[in-house]
KOLPAFI-478449 format. One record per residue: x, y, z of N, C-alpha, C, CB in turn; chain; residue number from 0. Coordinates in steps of 0.001 Angstrom, whole numbers. Last residue first. Glycine has a CB too. Layout:
REM KOLPAFI-478449
  n_east n_north    n_up ca_east ca_north   ca_up  c_east c_north    c_up cb_east cb_north   cb_up ch   i
       X       Y       Z       X        Y       Z       X       Y       Z       X        Y       Z  A NUM
...
//
This chain:
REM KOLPAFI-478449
  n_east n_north    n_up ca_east ca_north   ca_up  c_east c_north    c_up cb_east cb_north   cb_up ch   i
  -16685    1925  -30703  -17857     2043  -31386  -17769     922  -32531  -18045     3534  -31914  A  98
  -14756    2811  -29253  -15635     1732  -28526  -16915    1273  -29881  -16489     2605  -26811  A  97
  -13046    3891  -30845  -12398     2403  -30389  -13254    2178  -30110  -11385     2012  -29453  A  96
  -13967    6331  -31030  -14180     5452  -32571  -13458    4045  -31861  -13064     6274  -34375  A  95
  -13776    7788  -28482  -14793     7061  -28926  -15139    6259  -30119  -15483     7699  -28861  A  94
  -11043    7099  -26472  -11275     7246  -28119  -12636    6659  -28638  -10064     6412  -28969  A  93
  -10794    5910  -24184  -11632     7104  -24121  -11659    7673  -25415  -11171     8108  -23127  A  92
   -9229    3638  -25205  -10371     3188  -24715  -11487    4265  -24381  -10022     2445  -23607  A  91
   -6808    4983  -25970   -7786     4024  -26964   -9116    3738  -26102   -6976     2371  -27415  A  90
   -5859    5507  -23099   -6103     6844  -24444   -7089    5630  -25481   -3949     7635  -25589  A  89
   -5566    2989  -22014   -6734     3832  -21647   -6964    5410  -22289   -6620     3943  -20130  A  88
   -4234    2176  -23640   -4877     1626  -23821   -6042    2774  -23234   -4546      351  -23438  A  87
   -1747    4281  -23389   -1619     4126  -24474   -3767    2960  -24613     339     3301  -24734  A  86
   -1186    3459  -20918   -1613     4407  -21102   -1992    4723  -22457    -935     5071  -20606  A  85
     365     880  -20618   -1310     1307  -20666   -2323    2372  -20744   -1723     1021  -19864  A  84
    2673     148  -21242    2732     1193  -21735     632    1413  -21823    3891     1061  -23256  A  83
    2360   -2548  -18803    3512    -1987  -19729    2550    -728  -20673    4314    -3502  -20906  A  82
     499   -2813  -16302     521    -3138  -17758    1228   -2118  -18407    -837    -3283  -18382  A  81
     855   -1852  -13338    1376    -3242  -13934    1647   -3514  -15454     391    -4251  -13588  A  80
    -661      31  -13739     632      537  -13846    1963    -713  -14217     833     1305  -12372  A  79
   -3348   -1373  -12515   -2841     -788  -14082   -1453    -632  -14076   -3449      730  -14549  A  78
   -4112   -1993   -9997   -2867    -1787  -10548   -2670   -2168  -12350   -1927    -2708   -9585  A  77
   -7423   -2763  -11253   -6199    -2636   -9917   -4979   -3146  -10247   -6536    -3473   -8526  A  76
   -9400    -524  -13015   -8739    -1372  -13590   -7660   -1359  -11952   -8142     -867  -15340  A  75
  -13136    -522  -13816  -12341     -463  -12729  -10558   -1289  -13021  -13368    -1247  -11510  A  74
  -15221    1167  -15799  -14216      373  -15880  -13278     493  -14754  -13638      559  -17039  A  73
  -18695    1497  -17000  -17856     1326  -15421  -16523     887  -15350  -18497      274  -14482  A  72
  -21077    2122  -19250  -19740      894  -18636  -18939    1835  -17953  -18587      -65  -19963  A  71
  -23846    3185  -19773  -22718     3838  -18943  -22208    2569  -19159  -22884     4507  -17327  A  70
  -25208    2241  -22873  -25696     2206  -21484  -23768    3169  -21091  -26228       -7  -20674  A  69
  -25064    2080  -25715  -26419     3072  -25224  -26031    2917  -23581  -28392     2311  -25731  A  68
  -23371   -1094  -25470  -23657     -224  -26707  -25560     814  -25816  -23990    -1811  -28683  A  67
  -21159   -1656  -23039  -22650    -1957  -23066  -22927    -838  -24059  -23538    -1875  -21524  A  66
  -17968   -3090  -23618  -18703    -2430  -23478  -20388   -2399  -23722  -18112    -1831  -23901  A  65
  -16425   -5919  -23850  -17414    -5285  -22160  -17956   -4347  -22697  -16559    -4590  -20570  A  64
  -14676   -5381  -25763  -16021    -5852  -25877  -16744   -6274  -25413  -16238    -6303  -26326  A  63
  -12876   -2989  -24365  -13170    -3318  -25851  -14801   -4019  -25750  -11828    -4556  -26558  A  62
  -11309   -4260  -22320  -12640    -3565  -22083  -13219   -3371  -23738  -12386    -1912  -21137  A  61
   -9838   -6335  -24276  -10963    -7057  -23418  -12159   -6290  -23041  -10412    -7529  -22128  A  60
   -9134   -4525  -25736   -9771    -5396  -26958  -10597   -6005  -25748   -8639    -6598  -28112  A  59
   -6739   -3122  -24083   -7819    -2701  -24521   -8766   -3629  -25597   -7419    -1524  -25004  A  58
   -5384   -5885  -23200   -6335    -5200  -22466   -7416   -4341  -22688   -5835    -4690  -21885  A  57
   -3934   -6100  -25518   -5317    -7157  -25042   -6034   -6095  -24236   -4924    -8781  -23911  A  56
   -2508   -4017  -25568   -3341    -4347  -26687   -4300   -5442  -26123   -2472    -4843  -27975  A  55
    -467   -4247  -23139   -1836    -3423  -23383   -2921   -2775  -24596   -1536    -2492  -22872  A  54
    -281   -7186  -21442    -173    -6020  -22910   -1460   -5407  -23011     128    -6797  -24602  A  53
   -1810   -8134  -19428    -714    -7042  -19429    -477   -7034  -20118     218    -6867  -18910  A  52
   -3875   -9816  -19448   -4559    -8241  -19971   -3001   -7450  -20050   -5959    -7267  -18478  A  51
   -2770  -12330  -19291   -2913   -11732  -20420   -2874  -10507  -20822   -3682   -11996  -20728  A  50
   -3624  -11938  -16684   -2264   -11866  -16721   -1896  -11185  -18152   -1646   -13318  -16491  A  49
   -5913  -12916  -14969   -5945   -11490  -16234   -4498  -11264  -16779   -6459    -9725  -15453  A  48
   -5636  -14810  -13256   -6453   -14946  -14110   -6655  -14013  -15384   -7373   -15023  -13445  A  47
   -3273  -13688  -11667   -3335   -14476  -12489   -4250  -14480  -13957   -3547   -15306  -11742  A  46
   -4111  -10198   -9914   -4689   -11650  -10052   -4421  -12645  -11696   -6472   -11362   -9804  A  45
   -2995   -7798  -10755   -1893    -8777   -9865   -2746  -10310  -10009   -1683    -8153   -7811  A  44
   -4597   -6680  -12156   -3645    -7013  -12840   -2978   -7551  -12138   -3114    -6255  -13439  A  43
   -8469   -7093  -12156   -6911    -6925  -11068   -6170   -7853  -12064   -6919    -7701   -8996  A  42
  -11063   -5439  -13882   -9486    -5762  -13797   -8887   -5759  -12610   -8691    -4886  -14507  A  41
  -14384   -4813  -14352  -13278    -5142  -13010  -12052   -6059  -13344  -14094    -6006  -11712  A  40
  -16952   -3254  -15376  -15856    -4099  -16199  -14122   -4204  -15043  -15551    -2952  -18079  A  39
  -20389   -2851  -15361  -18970    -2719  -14798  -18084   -3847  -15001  -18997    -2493  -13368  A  38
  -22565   -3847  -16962  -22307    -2938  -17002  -20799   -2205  -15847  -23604    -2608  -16961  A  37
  -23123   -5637  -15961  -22727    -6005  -16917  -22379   -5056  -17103  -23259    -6577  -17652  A  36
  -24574   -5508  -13496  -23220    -6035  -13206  -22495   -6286  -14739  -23356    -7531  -12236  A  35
  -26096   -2095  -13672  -26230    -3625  -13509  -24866   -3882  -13562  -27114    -4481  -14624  A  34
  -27251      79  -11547  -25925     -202  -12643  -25956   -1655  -12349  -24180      630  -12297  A  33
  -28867    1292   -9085  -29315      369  -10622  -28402      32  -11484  -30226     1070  -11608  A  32
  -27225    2487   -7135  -28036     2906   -7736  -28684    2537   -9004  -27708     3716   -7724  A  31
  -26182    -149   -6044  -27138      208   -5685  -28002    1497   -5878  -26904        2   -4838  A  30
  -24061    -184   -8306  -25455    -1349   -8562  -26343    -817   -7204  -24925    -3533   -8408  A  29
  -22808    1948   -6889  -23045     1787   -8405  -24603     716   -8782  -21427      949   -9064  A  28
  -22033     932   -4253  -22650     1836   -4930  -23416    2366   -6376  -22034     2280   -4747  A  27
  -20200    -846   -4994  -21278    -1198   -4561  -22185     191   -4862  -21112    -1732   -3093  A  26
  -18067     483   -6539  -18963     -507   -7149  -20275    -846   -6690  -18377    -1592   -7163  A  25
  -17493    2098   -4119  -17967     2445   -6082  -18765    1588   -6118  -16816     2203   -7576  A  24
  -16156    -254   -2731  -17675      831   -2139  -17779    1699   -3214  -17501     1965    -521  A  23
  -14247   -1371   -4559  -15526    -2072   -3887  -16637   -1508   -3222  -15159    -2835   -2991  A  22
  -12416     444   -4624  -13241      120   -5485  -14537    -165   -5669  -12900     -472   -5768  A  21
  -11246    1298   -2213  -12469     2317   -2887  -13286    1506   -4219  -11613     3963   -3614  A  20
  -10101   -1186   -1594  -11595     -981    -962  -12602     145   -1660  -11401     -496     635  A  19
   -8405   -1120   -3430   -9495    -2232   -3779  -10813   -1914   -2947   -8927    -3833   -3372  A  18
   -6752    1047   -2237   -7421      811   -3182   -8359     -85   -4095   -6927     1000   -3444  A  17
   -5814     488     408   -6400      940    -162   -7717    1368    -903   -5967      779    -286  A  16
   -2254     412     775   -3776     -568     727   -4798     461     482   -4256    -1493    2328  A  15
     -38    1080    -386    -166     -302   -1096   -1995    -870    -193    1713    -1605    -558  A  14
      11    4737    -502     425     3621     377    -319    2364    -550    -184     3823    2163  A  13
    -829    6585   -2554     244     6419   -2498    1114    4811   -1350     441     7883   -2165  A  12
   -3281    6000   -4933   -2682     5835   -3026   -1381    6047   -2901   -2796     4224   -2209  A  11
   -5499    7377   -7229   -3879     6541   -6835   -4208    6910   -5616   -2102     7094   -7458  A  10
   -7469    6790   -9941   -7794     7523   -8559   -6705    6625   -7778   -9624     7399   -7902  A   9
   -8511    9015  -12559   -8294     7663  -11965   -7654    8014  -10492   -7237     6670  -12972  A   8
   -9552   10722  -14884  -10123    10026  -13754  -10381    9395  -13171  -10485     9947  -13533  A   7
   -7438   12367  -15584   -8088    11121  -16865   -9125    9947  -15709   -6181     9836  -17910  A   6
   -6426   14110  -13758   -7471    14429  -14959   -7791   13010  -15656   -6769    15579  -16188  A   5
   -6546   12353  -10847   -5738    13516  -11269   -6772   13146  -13045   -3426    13287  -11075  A   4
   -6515   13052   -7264   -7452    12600   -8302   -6445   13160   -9346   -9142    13221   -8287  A   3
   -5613   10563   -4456   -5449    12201   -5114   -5734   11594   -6367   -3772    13231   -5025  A   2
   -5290    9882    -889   -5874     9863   -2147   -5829   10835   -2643   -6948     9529   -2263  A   1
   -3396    9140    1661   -4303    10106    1097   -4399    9868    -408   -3842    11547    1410  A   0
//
């Protein structure tokens, strides 16, 4: 079971999941017109983002994904991976960080 909690992110308690809610968001999303530049998709278990685990990169990567006038979409899988990220996703809902 899924449970929402205020900074509006969205946990499982069981290990599957959560890539699928992603993926029917997302789809959703571009099928109501949200272009693909406009959503910004982290998996912290996939290699390729390994970097993003400090969570000074991470915020500098959604950092300059963002679309200046439009919605950005930030999907991040297993955050909890990145050492003190809470700290990124407080900087990243700091509107003088995106600006």
């Amino acid at each position: 079971m899924a449970r929402r909690r205020d900074d509006k992110g969205c946990y499982r308690y069981s290990p599957r999941g959560k890539s699928t809610l992603f993926d029917l968001y997302i789809g959703r999303l571009k099928s109501d017109g949200v272009t693909d530049e406009q959503i910004v998709f982290v998996n912290l278990e996939d290699e390729d983002f390994s970097e993003l685990l400090d969570y000074k990169k991470l915020h500098e990567y959604v950092k300059t994904r963002i679309v200046p006038g439009k919605w950005t979409y930030v999907f991040i899988h297993e955050i909890q991976n990145c050492a003190d990220y809470e700290k990124a996703v407080q900087a990243c809902t700091s509107k003088s960080s995106l600006t």
